[in-house]
C-alpha positions as CSV (number, residue, x, y, z in Angstrom):
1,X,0.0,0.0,0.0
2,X,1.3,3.4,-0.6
3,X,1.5,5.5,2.2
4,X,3.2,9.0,0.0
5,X,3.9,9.5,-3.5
6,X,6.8,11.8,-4.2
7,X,7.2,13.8,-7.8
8,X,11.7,13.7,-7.9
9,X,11.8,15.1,-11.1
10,X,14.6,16.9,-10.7
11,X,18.1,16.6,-8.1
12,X,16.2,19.5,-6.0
13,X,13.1,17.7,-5.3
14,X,15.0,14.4,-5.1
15,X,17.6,15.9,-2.0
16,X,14.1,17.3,-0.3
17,X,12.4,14.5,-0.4
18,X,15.6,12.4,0.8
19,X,15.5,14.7,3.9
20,X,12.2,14.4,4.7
21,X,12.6,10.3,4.3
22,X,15.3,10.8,6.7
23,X,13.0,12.8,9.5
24,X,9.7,10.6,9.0
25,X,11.3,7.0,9.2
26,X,12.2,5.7,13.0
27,X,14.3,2.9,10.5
28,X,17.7,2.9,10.1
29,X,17.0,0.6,7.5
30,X,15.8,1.3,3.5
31,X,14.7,-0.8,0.9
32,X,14.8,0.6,-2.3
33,X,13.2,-0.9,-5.2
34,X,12.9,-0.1,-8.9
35,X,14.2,-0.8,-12.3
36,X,17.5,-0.2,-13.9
37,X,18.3,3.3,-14.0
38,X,15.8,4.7,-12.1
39,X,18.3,6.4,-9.9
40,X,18.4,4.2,-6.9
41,X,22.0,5.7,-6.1
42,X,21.3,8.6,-7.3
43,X,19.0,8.2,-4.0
44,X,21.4,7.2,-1.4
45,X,23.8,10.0,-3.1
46,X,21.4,12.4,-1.4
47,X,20.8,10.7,1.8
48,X,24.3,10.2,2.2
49,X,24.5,14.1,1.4
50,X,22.0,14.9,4.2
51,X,23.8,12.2,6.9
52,X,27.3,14.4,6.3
53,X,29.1,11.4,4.9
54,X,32.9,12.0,4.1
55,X,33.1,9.5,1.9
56,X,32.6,9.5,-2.2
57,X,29.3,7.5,-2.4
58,X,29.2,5.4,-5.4
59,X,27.3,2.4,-6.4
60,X,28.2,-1.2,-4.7
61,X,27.2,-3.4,-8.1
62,X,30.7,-5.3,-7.8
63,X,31.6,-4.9,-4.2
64,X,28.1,-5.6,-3.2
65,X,28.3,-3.4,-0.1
66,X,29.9,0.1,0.5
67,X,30.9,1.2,3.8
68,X,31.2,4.9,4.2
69,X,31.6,7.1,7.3
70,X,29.9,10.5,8.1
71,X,31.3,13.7,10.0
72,X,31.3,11.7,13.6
73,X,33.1,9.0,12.4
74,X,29.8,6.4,12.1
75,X,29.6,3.9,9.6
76,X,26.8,3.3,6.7
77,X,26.3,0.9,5.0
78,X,25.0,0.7,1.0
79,X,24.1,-2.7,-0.5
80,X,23.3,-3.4,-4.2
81,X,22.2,-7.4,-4.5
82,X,21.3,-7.0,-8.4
83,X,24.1,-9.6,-8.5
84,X,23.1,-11.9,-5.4
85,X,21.3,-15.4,-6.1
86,X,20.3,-16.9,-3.0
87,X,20.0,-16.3,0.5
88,X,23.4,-18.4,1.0
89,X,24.9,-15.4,-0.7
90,X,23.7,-13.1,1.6
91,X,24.6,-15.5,4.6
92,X,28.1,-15.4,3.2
93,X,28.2,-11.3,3.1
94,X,27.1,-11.5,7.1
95,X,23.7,-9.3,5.9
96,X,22.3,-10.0,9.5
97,X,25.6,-8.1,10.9
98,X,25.2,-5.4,8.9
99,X,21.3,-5.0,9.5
100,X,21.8,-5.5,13.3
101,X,24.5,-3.0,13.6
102,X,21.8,-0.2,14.4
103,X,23.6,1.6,11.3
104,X,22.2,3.2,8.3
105,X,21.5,0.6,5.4
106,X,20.6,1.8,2.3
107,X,19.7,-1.4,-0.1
108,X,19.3,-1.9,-3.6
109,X,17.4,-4.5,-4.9
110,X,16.6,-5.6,-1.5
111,X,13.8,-8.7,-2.5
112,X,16.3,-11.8,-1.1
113,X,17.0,-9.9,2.2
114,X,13.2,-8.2,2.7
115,X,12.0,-11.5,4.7
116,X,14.8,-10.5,7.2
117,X,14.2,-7.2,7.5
118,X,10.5,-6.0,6.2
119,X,9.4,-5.4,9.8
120,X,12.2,-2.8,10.5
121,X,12.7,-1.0,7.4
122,X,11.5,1.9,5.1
123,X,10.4,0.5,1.8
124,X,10.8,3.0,-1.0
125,X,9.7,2.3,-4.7
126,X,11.5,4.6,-7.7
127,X,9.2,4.6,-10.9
128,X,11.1,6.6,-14.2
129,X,8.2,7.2,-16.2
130,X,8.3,9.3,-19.8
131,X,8.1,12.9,-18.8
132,X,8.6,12.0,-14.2
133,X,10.4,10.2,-12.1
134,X,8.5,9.6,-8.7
135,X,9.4,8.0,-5.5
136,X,6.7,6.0,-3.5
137,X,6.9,5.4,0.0
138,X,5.0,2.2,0.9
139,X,3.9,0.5,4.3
């Protein structure tokens, strides 16, 4: 069910509406779905932005997870599994560390590790359309 629809048509609406994702969640947590190119990173870019990270934020297709640190010296954590198979995969990486470390998690493609997590995260859903690019925050 979605509980707000955001229009992030533009980097300026996208950075808002990053901020305000980042006052109204109590999660530490974010699932973000959508499609190739939809601009996923482009996402945690501006949260990152907003949570003072030091660090160049860039996207974790290879690496799986990037670990960057803010202002205070915290650590967040950004996962894209596009490339992850199975759940043993994730097992492997230590997910469950990562998602009990009361960090930030930003993740991409996040349908293998949603089971483990759906009750304590922020699901987000990035639609490109022809002409808009919107941002759906679901429940």
């Amino acid at each position: 069910m979605i509980k707000n629809k955001y229009d992030i048509s533009s980097i300026e609406k996208l950075s808002s509406v990053a901020l305000e994702l980042l006052k109204l969640s109590h999660n530490r947590i974010f699932a973000i779905h959508g499609g190739l190119g939809v601009g996923k990173t482009t996402l945690v870019k501006q949260l990152c932005n907003h949570l003072n990270i030091v660090d160049s934020v860039s996207s974790p297709t290879f690496s799986i997870v990037n670990e960057y640190m803010d202002t205070n010296g915290e650590k967040i954590f950004h996962f894209d599994l596009y490339r992850v198979n199975d759940v043993s995969e994730l097992n492997q990486l230590g997910i469950d560390i990562y998602i009990d470390s009361g960090r930030y998690c930003f993740i991409e493609w996040p349908a293998l590790v949603e089971p483990l997590i759906l009750d304590n995260c922020t699901v987000i859903k990035m639609i490109k359309n022809t002409n808009k690019r919107e941002l759906l925050l679901l429940e």
